[in-house]
Steps between C-alpha positions, in 0.01 A plus 500: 500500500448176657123385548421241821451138453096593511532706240673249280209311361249789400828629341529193310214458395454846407763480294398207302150716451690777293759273408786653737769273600628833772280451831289827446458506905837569544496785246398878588671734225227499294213520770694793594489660117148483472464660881709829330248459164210476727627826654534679159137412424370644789655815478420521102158467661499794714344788373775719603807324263768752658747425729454235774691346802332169415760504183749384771383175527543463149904537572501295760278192384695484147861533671359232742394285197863535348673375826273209531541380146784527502595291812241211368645463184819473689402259762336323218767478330676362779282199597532410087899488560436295792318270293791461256736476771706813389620815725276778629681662761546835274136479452445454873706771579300725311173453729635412817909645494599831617476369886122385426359785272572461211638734237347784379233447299704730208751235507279192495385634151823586379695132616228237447434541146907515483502158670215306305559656145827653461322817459351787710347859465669812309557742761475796260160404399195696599317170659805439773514879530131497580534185719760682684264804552211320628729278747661836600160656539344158682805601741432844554150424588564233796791678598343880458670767701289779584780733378359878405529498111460824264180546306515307172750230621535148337782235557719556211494168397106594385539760309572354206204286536302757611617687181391244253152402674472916521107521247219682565216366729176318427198676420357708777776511756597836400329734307787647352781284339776382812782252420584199753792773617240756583292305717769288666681826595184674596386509898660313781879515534553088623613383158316166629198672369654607179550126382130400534350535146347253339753507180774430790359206611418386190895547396549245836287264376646470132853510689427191706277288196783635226831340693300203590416396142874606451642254712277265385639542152800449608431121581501220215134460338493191678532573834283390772478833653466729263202317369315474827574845568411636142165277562444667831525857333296348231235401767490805682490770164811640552685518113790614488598901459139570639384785373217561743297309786146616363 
């Protein structure tokens, strides 16, 4: 994401402040990771913990956060190849091909890694299988259909999740023991309201920090980006594998 030419020296010299050498005005991934832990708080706040609509944002913020980092480190990338005069059009074509928009954000993760370290992500791992979920469910969201579903209905590629997050509730929701199942299932038919628990979001939000730190690893120790990025994280308490946002 390219900043304007006003932007460009409080960028600088912010950057020189925490050390930087990535113009943090041009950068919004992060901003947009602790807008989804910000959400997480606030509903951990309520005094009602069950389900809540407000968990969508969560979904949306963090798959908004992956897109974005991942196009900066791209573009970033690019300008840096620029520099040393070598090729970038396979780069380019990541951000701005496919007519203009891009390609999909799924393959963004999978090819750049591939073309700056030889390596990418195992797709039989439970973190791209979880990426994959919360892109799908991002999708489902701005593209809902107001299709009649049957009581009880989740997008099959949550119920595994759903499965594993499945644990009773905190203290004082219910005064009888209900698992995540129960309550998700429980009420309203529009499964839209069946994927707003907090232990949901809080999945989203370990999705989106755990395959960031990933790809980070994936660079050399050395490089320029994954230290300014690992600093931003740093900066803005967001370790890696979060357990929790309290």
């Amino acid at each position: 994401m390219r900043s304007a030419n006003s932007g460009r020296s409080s960028a600088t010299s912010a950057s020189h402040a925490t050390g930087l050498k990535i113009h943090e005005a041009k950068l919004l991934s992060i901003d947009l990771l602790k807008l989804a832990q910000k959400t997480i708080r606030r509903c951990k706040s309520r005094k009602d913990r069950g389900p809540t609509p407000d968990i969508l944002e969560v979904y949306v913020l963090v798959a908004a956060s992956l897109e974005a980092f991942i196009n900066e480190v791209c573009l970033e990338k690019v300008d840096l190849r620029k520099q040393q005069k070598k090729g970038t059009r396979h780069l380019i074509d990541l951000v701005y091909g496919n007519k203009g928009r891009g390609e999909e954000i799924r393959v963004k993760w999978e090819k750049l890694p591939q073309f700056l370290c030889g390596k990418t992500f195992d797709k039989g791992q439970s973190l791209w299988q979880d990426f994959d979920a919360l892109v799908r469910l991002r999708n489902a969201i701005l593209h809902y259909k107001s299709e009649y579903r049957e009581v009880g209905y989740v997008p099959r590629y949550l119920v595994s999740i759903i499965n594993r997050l499945s644990t009773p509730p905190e203290d004082g929701f219910q005064a009888r023991p209900l698992s995540l199942l129960d309550y998700l299932f429980a009420s309203k038919p529009n499964w839209v309201y069946k994927i707003g628990s907090l232990a949901m979001g809080q999945w989203a939000f370990d999705t989106g920090v755990s395959i960031i730190y990933q790809f980070l690893d994936f660079l050399r120790p050395h490089d320029r980006i994954r230290q300014d990025y690992a600093a931003m994280l740093d900066s803005a308490r967001i370790p890696p594998r979060l357990a929790n946002t309290d």
